[in-house]
C-alpha distance (Angstrom), angle and dihedral (degrees) to the residues before:
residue distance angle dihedral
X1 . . .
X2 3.59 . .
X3 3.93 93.9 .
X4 4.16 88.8 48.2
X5 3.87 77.0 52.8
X6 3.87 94.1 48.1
X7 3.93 92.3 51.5
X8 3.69 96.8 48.0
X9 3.80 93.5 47.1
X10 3.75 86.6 46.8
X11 4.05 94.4 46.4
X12 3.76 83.9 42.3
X13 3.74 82.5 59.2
X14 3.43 103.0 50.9
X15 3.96 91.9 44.4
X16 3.50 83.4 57.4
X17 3.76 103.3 48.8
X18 3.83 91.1 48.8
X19 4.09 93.8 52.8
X20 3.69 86.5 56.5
X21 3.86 94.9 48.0
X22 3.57 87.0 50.9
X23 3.58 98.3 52.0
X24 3.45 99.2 40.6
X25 3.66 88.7 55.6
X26 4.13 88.4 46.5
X27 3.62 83.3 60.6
X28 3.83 99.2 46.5
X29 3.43 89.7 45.8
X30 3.67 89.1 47.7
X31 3.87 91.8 51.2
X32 3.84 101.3 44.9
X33 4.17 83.5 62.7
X34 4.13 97.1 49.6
X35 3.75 82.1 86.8
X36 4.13 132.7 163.8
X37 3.78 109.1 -107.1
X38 3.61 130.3 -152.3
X39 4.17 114.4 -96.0
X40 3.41 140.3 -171.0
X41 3.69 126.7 -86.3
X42 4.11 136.6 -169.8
X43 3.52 110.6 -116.6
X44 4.17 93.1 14.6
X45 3.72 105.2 88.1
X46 3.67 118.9 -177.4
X47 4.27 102.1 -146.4
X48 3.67 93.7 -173.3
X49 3.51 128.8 32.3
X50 3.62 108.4 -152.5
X51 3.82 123.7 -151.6
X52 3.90 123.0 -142.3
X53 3.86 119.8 -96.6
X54 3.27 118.0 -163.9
X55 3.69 100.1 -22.9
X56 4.47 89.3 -48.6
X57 3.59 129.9 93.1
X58 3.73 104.2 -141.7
X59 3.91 123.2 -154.1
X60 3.96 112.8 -179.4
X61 3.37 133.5 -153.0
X62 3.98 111.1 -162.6
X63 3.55 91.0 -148.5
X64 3.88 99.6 35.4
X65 4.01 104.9 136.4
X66 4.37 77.9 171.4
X67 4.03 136.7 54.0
X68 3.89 138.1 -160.0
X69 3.15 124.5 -158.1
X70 4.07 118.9 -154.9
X71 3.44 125.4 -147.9
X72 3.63 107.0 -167.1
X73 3.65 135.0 -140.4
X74 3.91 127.0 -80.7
X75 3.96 111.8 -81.5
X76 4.30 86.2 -6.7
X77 3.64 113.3 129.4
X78 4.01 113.5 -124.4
X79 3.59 91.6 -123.2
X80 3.94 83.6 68.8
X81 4.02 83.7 75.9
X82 3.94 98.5 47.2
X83 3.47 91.1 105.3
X84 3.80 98.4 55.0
X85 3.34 90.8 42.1
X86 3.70 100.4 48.8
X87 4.00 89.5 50.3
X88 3.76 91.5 47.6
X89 3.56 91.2 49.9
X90 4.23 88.3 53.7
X91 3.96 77.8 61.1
X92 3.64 97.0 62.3
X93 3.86 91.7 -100.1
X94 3.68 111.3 123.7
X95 3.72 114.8 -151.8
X96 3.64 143.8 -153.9
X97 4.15 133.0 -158.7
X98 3.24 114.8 -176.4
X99 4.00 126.1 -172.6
X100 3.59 112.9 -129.6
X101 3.94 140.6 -157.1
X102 3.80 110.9 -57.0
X103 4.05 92.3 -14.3
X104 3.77 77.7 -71.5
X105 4.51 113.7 130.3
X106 4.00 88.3 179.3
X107 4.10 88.9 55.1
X108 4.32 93.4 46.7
X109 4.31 96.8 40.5
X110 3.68 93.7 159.7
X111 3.42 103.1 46.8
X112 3.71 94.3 114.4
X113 4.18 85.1 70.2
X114 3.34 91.7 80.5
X115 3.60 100.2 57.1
X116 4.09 98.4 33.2
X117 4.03 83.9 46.4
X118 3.43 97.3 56.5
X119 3.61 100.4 90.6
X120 3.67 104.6 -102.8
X121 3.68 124.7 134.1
X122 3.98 112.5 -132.9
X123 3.57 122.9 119.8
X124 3.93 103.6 -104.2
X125 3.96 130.5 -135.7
X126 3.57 123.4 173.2
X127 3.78 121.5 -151.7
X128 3.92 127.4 170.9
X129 3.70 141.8 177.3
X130 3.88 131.1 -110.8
X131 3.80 95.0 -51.8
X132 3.29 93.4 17.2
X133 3.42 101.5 46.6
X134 4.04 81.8 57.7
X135 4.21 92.7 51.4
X136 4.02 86.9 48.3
X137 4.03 91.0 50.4
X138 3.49 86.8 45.7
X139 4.21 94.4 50.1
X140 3.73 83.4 41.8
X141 3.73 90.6 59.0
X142 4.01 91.0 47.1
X143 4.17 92.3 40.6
X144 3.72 107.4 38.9
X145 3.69 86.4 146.1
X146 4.11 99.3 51.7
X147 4.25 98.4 59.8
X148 3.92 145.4 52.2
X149 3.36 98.8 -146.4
X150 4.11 151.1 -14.4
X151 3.81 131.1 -116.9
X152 3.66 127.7 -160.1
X153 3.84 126.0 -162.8
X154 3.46 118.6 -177.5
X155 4.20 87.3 -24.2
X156 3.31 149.7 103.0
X157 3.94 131.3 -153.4
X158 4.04 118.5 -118.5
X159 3.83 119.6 -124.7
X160 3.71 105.4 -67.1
X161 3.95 139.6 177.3
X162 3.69 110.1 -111.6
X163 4.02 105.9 0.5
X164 3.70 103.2 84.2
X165 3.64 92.0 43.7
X166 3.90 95.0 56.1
X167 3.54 144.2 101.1
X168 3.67 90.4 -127.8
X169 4.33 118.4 136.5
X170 3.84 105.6 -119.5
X171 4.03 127.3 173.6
X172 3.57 119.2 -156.7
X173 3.74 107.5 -154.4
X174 4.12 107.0 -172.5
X175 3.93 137.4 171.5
X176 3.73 116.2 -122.9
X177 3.79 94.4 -140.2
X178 3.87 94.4 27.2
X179 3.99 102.3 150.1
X180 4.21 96.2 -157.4
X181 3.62 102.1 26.6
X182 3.90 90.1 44.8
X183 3.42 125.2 -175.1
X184 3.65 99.9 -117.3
X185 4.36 78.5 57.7
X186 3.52 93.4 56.4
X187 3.83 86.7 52.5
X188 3.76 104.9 36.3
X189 4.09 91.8 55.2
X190 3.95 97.5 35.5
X191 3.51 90.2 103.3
X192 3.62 82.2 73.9
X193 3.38 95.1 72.8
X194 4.62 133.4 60.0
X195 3.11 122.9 -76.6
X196 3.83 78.1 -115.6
X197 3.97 90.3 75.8
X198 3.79 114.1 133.1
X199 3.55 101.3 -159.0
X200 4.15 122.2 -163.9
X201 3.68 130.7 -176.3
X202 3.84 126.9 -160.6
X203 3.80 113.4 -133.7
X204 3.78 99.8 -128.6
X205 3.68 93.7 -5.0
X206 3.81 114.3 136.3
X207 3.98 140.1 -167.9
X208 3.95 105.4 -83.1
X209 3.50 94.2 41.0
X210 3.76 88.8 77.1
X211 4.07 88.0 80.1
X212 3.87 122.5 19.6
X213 3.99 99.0 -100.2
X214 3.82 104.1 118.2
X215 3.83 119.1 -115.4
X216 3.76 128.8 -31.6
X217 4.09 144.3 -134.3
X218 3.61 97.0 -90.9
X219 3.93 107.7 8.2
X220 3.80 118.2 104.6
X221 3.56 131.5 -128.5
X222 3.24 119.4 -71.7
X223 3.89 116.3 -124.6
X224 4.09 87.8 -151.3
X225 3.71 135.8 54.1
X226 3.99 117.0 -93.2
X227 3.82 77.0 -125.9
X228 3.55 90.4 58.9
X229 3.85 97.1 43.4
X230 3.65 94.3 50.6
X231 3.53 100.1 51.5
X232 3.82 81.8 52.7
X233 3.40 89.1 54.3
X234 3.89 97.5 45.5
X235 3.85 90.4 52.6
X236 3.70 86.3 48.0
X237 3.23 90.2 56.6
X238 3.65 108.7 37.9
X239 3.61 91.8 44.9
X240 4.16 98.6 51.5
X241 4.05 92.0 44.7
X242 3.51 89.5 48.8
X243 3.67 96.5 59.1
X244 3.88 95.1 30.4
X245 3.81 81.8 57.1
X246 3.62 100.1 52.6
X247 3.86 96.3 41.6
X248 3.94 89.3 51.2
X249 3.87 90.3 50.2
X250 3.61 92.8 50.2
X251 4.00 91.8 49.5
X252 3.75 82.4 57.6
């Protein structure tokens, strides 16, 4: 009797412990898809709305002899980043979003493979924000050979192997009053990145301002339009590749 006991408390056990797995994964699941999606904005006009392809969201720039690729945000819709990405590609930068598994960068790191493997021949950077800033340290770390260059918005990269102690061009982009990406972040884990680290902060710029979302659990209020911050961030941008471009040609 007591070992029929012992195998029904035990089943009992295991019944148990797989219920709970299963919900708890329901509710990840469940949370990875409450996610922030683009919206509209006066002033920041979308002129083409691009459809996804094959997981990426493609902006091309005829002339582009350089790419970026944009790992977005945790739980933010790549739409979010159409803006950036349609000014950058007005810049001769052509640009690529992709979605990744369960709106999460850090679970899909080597995404940007299947765009830089595809055969093309533009200089590639790769550039993220908050979370995916993190993923696109982290494929930097594991693909030191595959990019130009790494961008940081609102991030920071995680201790790595070979990153930090490289030669590689990285821009740190950063909001002064950015309440998840702090400042005091950006600092603490900056030895995680060259020497070669150009690092920028945003007076008054904050964390969701980075895409075109509207605010976030946890960020503060920005004390400067979205409009204002990205066009920060597109000069940024525009202006760092450019002469990270023509320094790296001339090495060559």
């Amino acid at each position: 009797m007591k070992k029929f006991l012992n195998k029904k408390t035990l089943f009992i056990s295991i019944i148990t412990i797989v219920i709970v797995l299963i919900l708890s994964l329901s509710i990840f699941i469940i949370w990875t898809q409450n996610t922030y999606s683009a919206i509209d904005v006066e002033r920041l006009e979308i002129e083409e709305v691009k459809d996804a392809e094959d997981g990426w969201y493609i902006y091309t720039a005829e002339h582009a002899d350089k790419g970026l690729i944009l790992y977005p945000g945790a739980k933010v819709e790549p739409e979010a980043y159409a803006y950036l990405a349609q000014e950058l590609a007005k810049q001769n930068i052509t640009v690529a979003i992709p979605s990744v598994r369960l709106n999460l960068p850090i679970l899909d790191v080597s995404k940007a493979n299947e765009v830089i493997n595809n055969g093309n021949h533009l200089d590639w950077y790769i550039a993220g924000h908050s979370m995916g800033g993190a993923a696109a340290a982290m494929y930097v770390d594991q693909h030191l050979d595959k990019v130009n260059g790494l961008i940081l918005l609102g991030a920071y990269a995680a201790s790595n192997d070979v990153l930090s102690e490289s030669n590689l061009p990285v821009l740190s982009i950063s909001g002064a009053v950015d309440g998840l990406s702090t400042p005091e972040k950006i600092k603490k884990y900056s030895s995680n990145l060259p020497e070669t680290t150009n690092f920028i902060e945003i007076l008054g710029g904050n964390h969701a301002y980075f895409g075109v979302y509207g605010s976030q659990s946890g960020d503060n209020e920005a004390q400067i339009t979205v409009g204002e911050q990205q066009a920060m961030i597109i000069d940024s941008i525009v202006t760092w590749l450019n002469d990270v471009h023509v320094t790296s040609q001339g090495e060559t």
